[in-house]
N, C-alpha and C positions, 0 to 999 in steps of 0.2 A: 413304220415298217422298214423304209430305206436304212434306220440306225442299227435295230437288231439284226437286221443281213448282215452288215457291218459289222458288228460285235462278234457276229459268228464267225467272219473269214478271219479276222484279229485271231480269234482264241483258235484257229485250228492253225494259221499261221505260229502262233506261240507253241503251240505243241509241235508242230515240226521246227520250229530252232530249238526248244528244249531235247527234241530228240540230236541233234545236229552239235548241240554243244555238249551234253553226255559223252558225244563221241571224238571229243574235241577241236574240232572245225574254229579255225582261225577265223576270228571277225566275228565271229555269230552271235557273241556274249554282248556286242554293243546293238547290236540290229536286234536282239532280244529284250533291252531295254525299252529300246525305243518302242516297239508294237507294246510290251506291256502299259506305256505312258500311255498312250492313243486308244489305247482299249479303254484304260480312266475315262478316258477322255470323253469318249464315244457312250461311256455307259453311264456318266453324270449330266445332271441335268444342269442346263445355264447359271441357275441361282448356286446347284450345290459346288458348280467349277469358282464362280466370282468370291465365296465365300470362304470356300478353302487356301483361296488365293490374296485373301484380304489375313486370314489368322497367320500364314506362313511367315508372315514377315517378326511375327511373337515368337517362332521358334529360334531365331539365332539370340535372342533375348532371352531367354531359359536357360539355354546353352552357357550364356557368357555368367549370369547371374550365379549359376551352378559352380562353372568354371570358377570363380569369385570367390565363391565359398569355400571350395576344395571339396564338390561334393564326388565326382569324379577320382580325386585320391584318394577316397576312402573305401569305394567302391572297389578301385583298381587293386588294392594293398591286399584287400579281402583274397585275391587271389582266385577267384570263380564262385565263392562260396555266400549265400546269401547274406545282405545285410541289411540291415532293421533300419527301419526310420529313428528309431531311437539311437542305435550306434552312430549313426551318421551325424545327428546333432550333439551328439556329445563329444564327439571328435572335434568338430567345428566349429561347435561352442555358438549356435544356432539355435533358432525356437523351433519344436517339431513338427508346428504346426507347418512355418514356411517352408522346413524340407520337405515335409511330402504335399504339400503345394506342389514343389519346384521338379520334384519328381515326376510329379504324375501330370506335368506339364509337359514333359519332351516326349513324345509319341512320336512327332513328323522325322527327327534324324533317329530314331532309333537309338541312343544308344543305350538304354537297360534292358536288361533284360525282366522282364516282372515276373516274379515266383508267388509266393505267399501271401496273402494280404498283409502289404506295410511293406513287403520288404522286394530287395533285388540285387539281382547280380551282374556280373560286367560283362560283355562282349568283344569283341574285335572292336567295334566303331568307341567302346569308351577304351580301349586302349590308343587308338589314337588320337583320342582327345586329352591323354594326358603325358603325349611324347611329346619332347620340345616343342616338335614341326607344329604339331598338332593346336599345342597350346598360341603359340606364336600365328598360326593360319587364322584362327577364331578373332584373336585379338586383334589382327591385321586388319582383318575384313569389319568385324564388329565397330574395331575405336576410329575408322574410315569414314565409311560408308553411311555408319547409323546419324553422324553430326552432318555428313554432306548431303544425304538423305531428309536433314529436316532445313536444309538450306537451300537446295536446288531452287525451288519454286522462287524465291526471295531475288536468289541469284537470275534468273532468267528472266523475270521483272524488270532488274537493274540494270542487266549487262548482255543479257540473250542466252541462248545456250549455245554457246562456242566449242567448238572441237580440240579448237587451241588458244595459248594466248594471243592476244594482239591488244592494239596499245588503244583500243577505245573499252575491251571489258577483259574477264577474269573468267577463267574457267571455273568451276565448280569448288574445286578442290583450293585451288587458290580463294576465293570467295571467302570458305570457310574456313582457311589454316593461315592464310598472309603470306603463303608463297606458293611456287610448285615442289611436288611430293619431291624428288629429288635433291631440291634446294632445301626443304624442311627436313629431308634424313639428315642430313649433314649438321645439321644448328645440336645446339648440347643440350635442348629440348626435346630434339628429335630421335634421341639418342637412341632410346628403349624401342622405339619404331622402326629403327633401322637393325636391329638384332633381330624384330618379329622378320620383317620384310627378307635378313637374309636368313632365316629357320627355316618361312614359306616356302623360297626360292630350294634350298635343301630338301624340304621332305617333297615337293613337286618332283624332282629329280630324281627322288629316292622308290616314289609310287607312283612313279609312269608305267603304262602295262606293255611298252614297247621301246627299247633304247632308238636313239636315233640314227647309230650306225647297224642295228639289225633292220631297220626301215629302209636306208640306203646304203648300199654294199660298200663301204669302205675300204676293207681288207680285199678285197677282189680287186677291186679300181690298184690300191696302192702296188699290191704285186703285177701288175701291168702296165704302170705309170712309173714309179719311182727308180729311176737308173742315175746316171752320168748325165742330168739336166743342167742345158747351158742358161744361167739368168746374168743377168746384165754383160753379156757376152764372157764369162768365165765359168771352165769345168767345176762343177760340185761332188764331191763325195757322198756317198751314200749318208754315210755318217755325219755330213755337212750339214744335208738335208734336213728342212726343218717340215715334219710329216703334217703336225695339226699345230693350229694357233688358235685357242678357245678364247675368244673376243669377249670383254664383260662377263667371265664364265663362272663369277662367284669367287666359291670356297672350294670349285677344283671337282665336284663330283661326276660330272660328266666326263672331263677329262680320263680323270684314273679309270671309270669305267672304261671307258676305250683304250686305256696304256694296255688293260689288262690282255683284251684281244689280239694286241700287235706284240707279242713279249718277243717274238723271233726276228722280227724287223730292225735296222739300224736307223737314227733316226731323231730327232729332238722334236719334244713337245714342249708347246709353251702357254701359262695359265697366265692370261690378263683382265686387269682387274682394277677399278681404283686402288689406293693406296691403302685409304679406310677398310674397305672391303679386304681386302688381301691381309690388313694386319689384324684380323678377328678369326683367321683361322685356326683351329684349335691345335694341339700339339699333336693329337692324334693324329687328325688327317694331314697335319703340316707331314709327318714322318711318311705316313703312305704317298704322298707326294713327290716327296724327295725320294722314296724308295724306287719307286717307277722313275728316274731320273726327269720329273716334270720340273721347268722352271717356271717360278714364279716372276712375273714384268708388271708392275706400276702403268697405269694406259688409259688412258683420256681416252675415251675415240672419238671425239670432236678435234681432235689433234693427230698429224700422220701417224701412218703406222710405222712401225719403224723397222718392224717383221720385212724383208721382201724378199719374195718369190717363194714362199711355203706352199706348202701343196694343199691343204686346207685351213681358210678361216674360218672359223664356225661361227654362227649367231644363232643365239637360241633366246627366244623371248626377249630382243631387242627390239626388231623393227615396231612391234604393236606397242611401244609404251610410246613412240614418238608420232607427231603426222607428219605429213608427208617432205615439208622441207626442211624439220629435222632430220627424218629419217634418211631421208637424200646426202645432206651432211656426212654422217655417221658413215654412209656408206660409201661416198666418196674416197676419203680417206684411206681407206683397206680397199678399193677398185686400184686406187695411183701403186698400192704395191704391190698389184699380181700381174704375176709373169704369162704374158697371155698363151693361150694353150692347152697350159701345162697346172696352172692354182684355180682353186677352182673356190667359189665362197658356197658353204653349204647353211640355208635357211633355215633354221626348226621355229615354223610359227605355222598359224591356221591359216588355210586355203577356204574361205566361206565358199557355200554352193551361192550361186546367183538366186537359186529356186531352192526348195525344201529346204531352209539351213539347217543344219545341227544346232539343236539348241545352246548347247555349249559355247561353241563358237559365236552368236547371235548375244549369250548372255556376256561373254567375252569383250564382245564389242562396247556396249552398255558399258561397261567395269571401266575400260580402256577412257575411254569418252568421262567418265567422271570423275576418275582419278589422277590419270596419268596423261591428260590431254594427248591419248595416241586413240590406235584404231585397230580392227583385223581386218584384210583384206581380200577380194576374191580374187581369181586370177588376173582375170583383165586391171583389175589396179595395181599388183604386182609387178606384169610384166612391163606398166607405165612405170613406175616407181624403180625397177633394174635397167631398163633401157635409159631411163634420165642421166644414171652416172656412167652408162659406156658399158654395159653390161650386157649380158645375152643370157634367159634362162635355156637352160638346157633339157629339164624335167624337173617335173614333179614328181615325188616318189610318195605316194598318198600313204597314212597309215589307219589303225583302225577309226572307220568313221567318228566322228566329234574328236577327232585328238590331233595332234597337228601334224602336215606333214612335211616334209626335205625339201628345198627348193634347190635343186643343184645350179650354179650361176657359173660363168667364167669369162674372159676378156678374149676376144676373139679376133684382137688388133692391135696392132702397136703404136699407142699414142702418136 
């Protein structure tokens, strides 16, 4: 009796965020996710939750198999229009029997749409499965996870489950590939991984449903900050002024996102980045780059910065690929060159709840932990992790639940 109560507040709660987001109400779209999961949840029975949750793991394996084939390009070409199990193997040069196998395997991601019997057509989710990002996400995650996935167990046997390296075992990732993920982009093996990894890292940035400076007011700060600031005791120029320094920040897309906001301001942006990473950015966006006067800078950040006294460093999806006395490292470095006050470092990673977590962030951690020997953090490890290198958080600027939020930081003493 106590489950069906439950089911009923679920679904009448659901109806009032479906009314709430008709209307548009900010935030509502993720908090209506989450009650329709829980209503699943609450209306399946034990065996049907464990069992569902036993096939899922088939469905990134349909996905890739698909992907593999190009059965998703033929769909996509189609242009909305239905297409036959027979088209599809003869494009692919495929038996028809495996294609509509392979078809009528992906139900859980959705992405066909099914019309006629035999046949189907494409949707939004098969168009982003066959945009670079898209392609390169899949393979990221699939050519990963799925071989550390049948090694973990082996690994934990031999060596324990370690968060990170240390010199008696091997993390996961290392286990399985003979180095760490970073050290393995780099090798001329690694080579096709490191294109997925920076495609991933692009379409993330391209399909976040919130920028990082509309989460934390940048443009407001800057026009109330930014004057005649004295650093290492000498007047600056506006025009001196170096506004944002995007740390590790790719192929620049965040950056120009926000060149675009500040057009009226004086001011230098600057895009850092390995070497490797910086020389894969395409001619396009090389030019939107240069056109927003963004410079590009070569940058270790296990090595100083060499930026000092900018008014923002940005980090976004750094601190979580490292644990803690990496990340401590990393962060050090860009702490020795902010001008206290007055630079501020701004976070973009997830703030875990202690309690209820977002599942997101919870599966985040997991990913973090077998890849990338890093972590996400709540707050209490946060503010251990900025107070370690002389740092002070300022706030949190939270954004839509499960998605990360701003940690704003700054130095609030002089060496």
């Amino acid at each position: 009796m106590a489950e069906k109560i439950s089911s009923r507040v679920l679904v009448e709660q659901i109806q009032q965020l479906l009314v709430l987001q008709d209307l548009g109400q900010v935030g509502v779209h993720e908090l209506l996710v989450e009650k329709i999961d829980r209503l699943k949840f609450a209306v399946q029975t034990p065996w049907e939750t464990l069992w569902e949750t036993r096939f899922r793991m088939l469905d990134p394996i349909c996905k890739r198999i698909a992907m593999e084939m190009g059965v998703f390009d033929v769909i996509s070409r189609a242009g909305g229009a239905p297409t036959s199990v027979d088209d599809i193997a003869k494009e692919t040069e495929q038996e028809k029997e495996v294609i509509g196998k392979r078809k009528s395997d992906l139900p859980l991601s959705r992405p066909l749409n099914s019309r006629a019997e035999r046949h189907s057509e494409d949707n939004a989710v098969t168009e982003l499965l066959v945009s670079e990002e898209g392609v390169a996400a899949e393979k990221y995650f699939y050519d990963f996870l799925f071989p550390i996935g049948a090694n973990v167990i082996d690994c934990m046997h031999v060596h324990g489950l370690k968060p990170c390296s240390s010199d008696d075992g091997k993390t996961p990732f290392e286990y399985t590939f003979g180095s760490r993920i970073f050290e393995y982009l780099q090798k001329p093996n690694g080579a096709e991984a490191k294109q997925n990894f920076d495609a991933l890292m692009r379409g993330r940035r391209h399909g976040a449903p919130i920028q990082w400076f509309e989460t934390f007011p940048a443009s407001t700060l800057l026009i109330n900050d930014i004057s005649c600031k004295p650093v290492n005791g000498e007047s600056k120029t506006r025009e001196d002024d170096v506004i944002l320094v995007d740390v590790a920040g790719g192929q620049g897309h965040d950056i120009l996102a926000f060149a675009k906001t500040i057009d009226h301001m004086e001011g230098q942006l600057v895009l850092q980045d390995l070497d490797i990473t910086l020389s894969q950015i395409k001619a396009d966006q090389k030019r939107l780059l240069q056109g927003k006067g963004i410079q590009l800078q070569p940058y270790d950040f296990f090595t100083p910065q060499p930026i000092q006294g900018a008014h923002f460093y940005f980090f976004r999806d750094i601190c979580h690929d490292w644990h803690d006395e990496e990340a401590r490292a990393i962060l050090q470095q860009t702490a020795r060159a902010m001008t206290p006050w007055y630079s501020r470092m701004l976070i973009e990673d997830h703030v875990v709840d202690v309690q209820n977590a977002h599942h997101r962030p919870a599966a985040s951690d997991m990913l973090m932990m077998l890849v990338l020997s890093g972590r996400e953090r709540t707050l209490p490890e946060w503010q251990d992790l900025i107070s370690s290198v002389g740092l002070e958080i300022v706030k949190v600027w939270p954004s839509k639940r499960g998605h990360q939020s701003v940690i704003e930081v700054w130095k609030n003493a002089v060496e």
